[in-house]
C-alpha positions as CSV (number, residue, x, y, z in Angstrom):
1,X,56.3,116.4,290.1
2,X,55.4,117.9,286.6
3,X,53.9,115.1,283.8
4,X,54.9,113.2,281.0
5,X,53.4,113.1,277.5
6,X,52.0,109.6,276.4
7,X,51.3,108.4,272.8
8,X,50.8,105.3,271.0
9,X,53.1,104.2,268.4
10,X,51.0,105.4,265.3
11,X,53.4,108.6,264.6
12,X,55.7,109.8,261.7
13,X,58.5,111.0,262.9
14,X,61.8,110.2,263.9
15,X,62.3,108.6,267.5
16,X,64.9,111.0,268.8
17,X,62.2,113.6,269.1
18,X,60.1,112.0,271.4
19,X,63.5,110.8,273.3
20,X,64.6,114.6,273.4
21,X,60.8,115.2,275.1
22,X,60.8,112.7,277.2
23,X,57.7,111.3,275.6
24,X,56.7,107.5,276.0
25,X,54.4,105.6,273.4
26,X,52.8,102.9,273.7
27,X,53.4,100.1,271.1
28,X,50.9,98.8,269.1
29,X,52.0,95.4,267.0
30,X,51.8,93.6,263.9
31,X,52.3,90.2,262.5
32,X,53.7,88.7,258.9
33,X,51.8,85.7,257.4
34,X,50.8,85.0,261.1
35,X,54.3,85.0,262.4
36,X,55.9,86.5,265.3
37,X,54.8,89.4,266.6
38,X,56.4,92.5,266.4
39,X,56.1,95.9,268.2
40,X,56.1,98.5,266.4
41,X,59.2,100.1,267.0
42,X,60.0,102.9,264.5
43,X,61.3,100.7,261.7
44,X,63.7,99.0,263.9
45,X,63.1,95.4,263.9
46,X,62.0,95.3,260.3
47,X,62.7,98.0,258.0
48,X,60.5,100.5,256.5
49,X,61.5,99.5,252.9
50,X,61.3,95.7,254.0
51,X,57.9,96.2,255.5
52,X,56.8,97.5,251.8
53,X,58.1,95.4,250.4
54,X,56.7,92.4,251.7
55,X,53.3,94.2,251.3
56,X,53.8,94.6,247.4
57,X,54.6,90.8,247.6
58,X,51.3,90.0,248.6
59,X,52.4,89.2,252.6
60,X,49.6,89.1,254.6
61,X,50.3,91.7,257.6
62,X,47.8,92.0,260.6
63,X,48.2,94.9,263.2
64,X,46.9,94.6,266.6
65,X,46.2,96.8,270.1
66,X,48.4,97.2,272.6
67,X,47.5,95.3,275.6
68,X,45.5,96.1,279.1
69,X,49.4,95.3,280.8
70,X,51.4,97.4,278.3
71,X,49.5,100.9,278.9
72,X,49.6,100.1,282.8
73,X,53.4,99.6,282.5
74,X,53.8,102.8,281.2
75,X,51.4,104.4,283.1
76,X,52.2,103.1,286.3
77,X,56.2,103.8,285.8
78,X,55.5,107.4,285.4
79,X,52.6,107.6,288.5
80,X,55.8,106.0,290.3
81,X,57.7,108.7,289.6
82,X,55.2,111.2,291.2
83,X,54.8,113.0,287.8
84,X,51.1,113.1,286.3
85,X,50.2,111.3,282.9
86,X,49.0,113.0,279.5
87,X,48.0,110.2,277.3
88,X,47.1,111.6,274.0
89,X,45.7,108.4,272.0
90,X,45.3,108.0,268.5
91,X,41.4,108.0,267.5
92,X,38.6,106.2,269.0
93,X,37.2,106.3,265.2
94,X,39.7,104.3,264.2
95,X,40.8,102.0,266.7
96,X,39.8,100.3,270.1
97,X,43.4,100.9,271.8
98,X,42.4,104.4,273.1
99,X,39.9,102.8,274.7
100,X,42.4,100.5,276.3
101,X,44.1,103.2,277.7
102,X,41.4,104.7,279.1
103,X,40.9,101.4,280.8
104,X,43.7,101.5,282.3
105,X,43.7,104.6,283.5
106,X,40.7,104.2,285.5
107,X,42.3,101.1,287.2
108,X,45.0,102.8,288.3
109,X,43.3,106.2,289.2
110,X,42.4,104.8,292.7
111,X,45.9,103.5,293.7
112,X,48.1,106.9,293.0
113,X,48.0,110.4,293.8
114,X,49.2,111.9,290.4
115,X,46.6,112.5,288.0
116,X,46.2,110.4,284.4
117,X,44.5,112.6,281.7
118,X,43.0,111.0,278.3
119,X,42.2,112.7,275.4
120,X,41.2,111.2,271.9
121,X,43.1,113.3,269.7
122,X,40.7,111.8,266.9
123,X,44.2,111.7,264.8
124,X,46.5,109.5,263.5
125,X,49.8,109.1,261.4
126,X,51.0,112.7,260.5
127,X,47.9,114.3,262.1
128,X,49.1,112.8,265.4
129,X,52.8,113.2,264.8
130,X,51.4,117.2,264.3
131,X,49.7,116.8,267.2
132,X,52.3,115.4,269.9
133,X,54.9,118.1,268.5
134,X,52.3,121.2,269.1
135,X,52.1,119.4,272.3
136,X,55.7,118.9,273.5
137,X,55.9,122.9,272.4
138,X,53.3,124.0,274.7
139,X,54.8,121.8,277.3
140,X,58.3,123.6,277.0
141,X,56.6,126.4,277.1
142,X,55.5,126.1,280.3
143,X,52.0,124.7,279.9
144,X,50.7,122.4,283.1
145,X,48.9,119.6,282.5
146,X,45.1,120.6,282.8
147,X,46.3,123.2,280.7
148,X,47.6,121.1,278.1
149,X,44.7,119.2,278.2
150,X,42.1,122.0,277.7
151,X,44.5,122.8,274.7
152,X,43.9,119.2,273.2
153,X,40.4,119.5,273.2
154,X,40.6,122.4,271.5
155,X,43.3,121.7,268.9
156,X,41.9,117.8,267.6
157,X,39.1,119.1,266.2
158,X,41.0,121.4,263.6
159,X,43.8,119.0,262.1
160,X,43.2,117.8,258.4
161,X,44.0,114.1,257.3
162,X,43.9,113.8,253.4
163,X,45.1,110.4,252.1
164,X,45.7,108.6,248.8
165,X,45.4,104.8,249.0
166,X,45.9,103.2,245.4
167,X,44.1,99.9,246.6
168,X,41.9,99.7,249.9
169,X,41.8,95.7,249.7
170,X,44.3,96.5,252.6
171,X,42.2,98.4,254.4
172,X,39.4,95.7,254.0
173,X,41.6,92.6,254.7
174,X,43.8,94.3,257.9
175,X,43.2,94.0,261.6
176,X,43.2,96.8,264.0
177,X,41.9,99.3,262.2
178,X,37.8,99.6,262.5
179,X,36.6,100.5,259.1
180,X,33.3,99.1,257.3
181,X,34.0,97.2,254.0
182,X,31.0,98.6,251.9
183,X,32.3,102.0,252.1
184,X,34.7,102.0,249.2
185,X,33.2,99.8,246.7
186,X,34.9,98.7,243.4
187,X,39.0,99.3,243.7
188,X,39.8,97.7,240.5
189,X,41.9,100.4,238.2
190,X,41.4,103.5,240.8
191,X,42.6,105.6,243.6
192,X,41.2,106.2,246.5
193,X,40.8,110.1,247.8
194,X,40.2,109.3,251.8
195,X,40.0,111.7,255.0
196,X,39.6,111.8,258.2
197,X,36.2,113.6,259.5
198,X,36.5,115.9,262.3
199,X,34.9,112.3,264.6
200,X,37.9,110.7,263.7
201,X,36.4,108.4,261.5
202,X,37.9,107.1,257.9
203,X,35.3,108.4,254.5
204,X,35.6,108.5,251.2
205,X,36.5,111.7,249.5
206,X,36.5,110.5,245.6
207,X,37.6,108.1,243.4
208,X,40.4,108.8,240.5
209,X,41.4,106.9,237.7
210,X,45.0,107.3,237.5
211,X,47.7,107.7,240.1
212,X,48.7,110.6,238.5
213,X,45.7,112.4,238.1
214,X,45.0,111.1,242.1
215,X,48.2,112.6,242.9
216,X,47.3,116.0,241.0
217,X,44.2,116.8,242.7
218,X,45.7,115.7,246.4
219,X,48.4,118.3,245.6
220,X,45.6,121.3,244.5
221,X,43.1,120.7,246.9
222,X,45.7,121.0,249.7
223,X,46.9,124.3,248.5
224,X,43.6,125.9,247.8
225,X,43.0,124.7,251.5
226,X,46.6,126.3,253.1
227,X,46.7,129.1,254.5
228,X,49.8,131.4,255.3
229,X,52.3,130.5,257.8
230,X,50.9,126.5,258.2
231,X,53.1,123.5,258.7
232,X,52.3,120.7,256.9
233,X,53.1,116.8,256.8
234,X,53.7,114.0,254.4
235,X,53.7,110.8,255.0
236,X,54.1,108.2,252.6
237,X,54.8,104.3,252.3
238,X,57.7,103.9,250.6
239,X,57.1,106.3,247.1
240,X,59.3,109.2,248.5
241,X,59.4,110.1,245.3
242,X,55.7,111.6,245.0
243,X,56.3,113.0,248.4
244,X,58.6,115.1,247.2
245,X,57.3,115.9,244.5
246,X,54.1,117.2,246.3
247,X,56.1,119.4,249.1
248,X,57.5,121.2,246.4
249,X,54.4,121.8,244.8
250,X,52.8,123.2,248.2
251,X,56.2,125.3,248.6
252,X,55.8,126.8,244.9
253,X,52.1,127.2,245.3
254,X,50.8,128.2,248.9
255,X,52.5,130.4,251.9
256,X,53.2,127.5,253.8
257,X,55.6,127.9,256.6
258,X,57.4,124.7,256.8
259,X,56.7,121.2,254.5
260,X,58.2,118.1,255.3
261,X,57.7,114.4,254.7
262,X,58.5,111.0,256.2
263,X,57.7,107.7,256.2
264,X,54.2,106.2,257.0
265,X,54.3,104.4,260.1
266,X,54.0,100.3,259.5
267,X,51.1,100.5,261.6
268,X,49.0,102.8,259.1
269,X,50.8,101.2,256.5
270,X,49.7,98.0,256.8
271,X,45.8,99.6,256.1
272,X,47.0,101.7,253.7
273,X,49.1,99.8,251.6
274,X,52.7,100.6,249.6
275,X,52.3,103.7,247.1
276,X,50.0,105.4,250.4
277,X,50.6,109.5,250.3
278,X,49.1,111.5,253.6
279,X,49.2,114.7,254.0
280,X,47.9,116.7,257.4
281,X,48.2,120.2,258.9
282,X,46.2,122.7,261.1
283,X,43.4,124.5,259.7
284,X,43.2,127.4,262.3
285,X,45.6,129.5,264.4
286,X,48.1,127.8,265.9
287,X,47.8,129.7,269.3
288,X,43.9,128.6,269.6
């Protein structure tokens, strides 16, 4: 018995976590100047710094859903197993593929016994890497699954997405990702402040002339919003450099528990483009 976490693909973080958790993901995909597909596979199959690379080259990448199959191949290997299913998808603001899940999920419903939960985390990239981990730490801890569940739908509504983008002609020009052009307006010799409301849905914070001056006020309005004791993620594509530079700015500045960066997932950072900084945390207890 017991249940299994399930995620989609869109998470910064290395894969022997979710291996040591036993969590499964499902894959969503992308394609290079129309090429063969590729799952997203944690930098596997092409490399991070190739991926960005091709990007600042002026590639054109496209990212797509995971199909109607793929999410009942994973469900239905885990409801064979007589454990339940706790599919916490990446926002429904964003992206169709939780949707697809939840499709799924009802077509299987009727031919199993074990349960299949959904809940739209209304996260993505470091918010839902944050997310699965809180998750997997409750489930250790001895959480059930409607438990864990009630917890989700609690805890999405509380995790901050702030992200720099220094040109959102990806955004505009890039599949999956739901996102309405006239949003953003001019892009020619600014950066983009962008976050994630608490529907899951992509806004515009400000625009910043400068990447420097961009990077300046992502680094002081996330500490004057930290409170003691928070973890916090970075995610960037490919510019480790300014992620660096801004976890030690939140460690000199704020009472931050733990800081730590990786790379943005190809996924993500094929909307974002290169030179992309994220940064997400909690805003709220913890235990709520």
């Amino acid at each position: 018995m017991g249940y299994v976490i399930v995620t989609d693909s869109v998470l910064d973080i290395e894969e022997d976590f979710l291996f040591q958790n036993g969590i499964c993901t499902v894959p969503l995909s992308f394609t290079i100047e129309g090429w063969d597909t590729v799952e997203d596979d944690f930098g596997r199959t092409v490399s991070f710094s190739d991926f960005y690379q091709q990007l600042r080259d002026g590639k054109l990448i496209t990212t797509a859903q995971a199909q109607l199959a793929d999410f009942n191949s994973v469900f239905e290997g885990i409801l064979k197993s007589k454990r339940d299913v706790v599919y916490l998808g990446l926002s429904s603001g964003l992206s169709g593929h939780y949707r697809i899940g939840c499709v799924a999920a009802e077509e299987l419903r009727g031919r199993y016994r074990n349960q299949i939960y959904c809940v739209d985390t209304l996260a993505v990239s470091g918010g839902q890497t944050l997310f699965v981990r809180e998750a997997a730490r409750r489930k250790a801890e001895g959480m059930d699954a409607e438990q864990l569940v009630e917890w989700a739908e609690q805890f999405r509504g509380h995790i901050v997405h702030s992200l720099l983008v220094d040109d959102v002609k990806y955004l505009q020009r890039c599949g999956d990702l739901e996102q309405k052009n006239s949003l953003f307006g001019p892009r020619t010799g600014y950066c983009q402040l962008l976050h994630i409301t608490r529907n899951g849905v992509l806004a515009q914070n400000k625009k910043v002339r400068g990447r420097k001056k961009a990077l300046e006020l992502l680094a002081k309005q996330t500490a004057a919003q930290l409170s003691a004791g928070d973890e916090v993620y970075i995610s960037h594509a490919n510019c480790v450099q300014d992620a660096q530079e801004l976890a030690e700015y939140l460690v000199e500045h704020t009472e931050a528990k733990h800081v730590e960066y990786h790379m943005l997932n190809e996924i993500v950072g094929a909307h974002t483009g290169p030179g992309a900084v994220g940064v997400f945390f909690y805003q709220g207890e913890m235990g709520e």
